[in-house]
Steps between C-alpha positions, in 0.01 A plus 500: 500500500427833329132591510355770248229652618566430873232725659254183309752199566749507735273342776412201269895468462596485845262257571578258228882539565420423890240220426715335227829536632668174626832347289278309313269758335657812483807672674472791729525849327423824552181690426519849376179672369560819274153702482354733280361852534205515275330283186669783295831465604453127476443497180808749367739303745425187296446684196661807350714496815629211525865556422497719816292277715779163364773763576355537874478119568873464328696815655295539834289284621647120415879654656298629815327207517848284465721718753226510783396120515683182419439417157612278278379660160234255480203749359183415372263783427123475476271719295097508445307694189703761352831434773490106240528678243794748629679156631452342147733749348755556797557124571596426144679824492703595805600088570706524817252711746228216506578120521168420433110690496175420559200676271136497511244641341659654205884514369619480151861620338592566130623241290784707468619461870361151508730445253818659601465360813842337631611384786773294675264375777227404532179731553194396620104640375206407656170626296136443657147651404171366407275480245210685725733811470401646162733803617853341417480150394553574155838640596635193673367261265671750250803516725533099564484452074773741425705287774385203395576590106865641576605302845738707635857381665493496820152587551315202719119584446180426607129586424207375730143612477314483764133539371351482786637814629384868368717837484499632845569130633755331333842714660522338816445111368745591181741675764491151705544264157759745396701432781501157530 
């Protein structure tokens, strides 16, 4: 499990994987929490920079990760507000880093790489957010249409809302539904 935005979520991670993680509900896998340096460079990592930031994960991080620890390339990766929207794109894109991700609180591709979307296996999407956050649930719904409207090979989706929840509270209970 890949966790954007680690400094925020890497705790709630851990503690799902170790509360949740019999044969039954999940298997055991490794954490890893990549953190960022300021709301700035947040934003141009999953922005502007995010060729640079995919090519990090790809050609440093994700081979590091595979020769130190015993992996089986299993990955999910889990992104919140503008890291959903950076996952959108590089799921549908860049098909055999991620098995599966989990979003919240944002997200949203083009049609044009919803569309062009291929795959020989399958690749899982979880989307979550609620209607009390007026920041990004007009991208998800947005997102979840465009899905919906073009239903992409390959691509096993699903979009929960969980309206009880606000912005700042949703990532840990989407991270946990995500997962299961």
């Amino acid at each position: 499990l890949y966790i954007l935005d680690g400094q925020w979520f890497f705790s709630s991670g851990v503690a799902i994987q170790k509360a949740l993680r019999t044969p039954v509900n999940i298997p055991e896998m490794i954490v890893v929490g990549i953190m960022k340096v300021s709301n700035r460079s947040r934003r141009t990592l999953f922005g502007n920079d995010s060729a640079k930031f995919t090519s990090f994960l790809k050609d440093e991080l994700l081979p590091f990760i595979d020769l130190k620890f015993r992996t089986n390339k299993e990955r999910i990766i889990f992104g919140w507000e503008s890291a959903s929207s950076y996952i959108s794109e590089m799921i549908l894109k860049e098909k055999n880093l991620f098995s599966g991700a989990i979003i919240t609180n944002g997200g949203g591709a083009s049609e044009k790489s919803v569309k062009e979307f291929n795959s020989d296996k399958d690749i899982y999407l979880y989307i979550a957010n609620s209607r009390k956050d007026i920041y990004t649930i007009a991208n998800s719904d947005a997102f979840n249409e465009e899905l919906k409207k073009n239903n992409p090979k390959n691509l096993i989706w699903k979009y929960e809302l969980f309206n009880d929840q606000k912005h700042s509270t949703l990532a840990p209970l989407a991270m946990h539904k995500g997962i299961q």
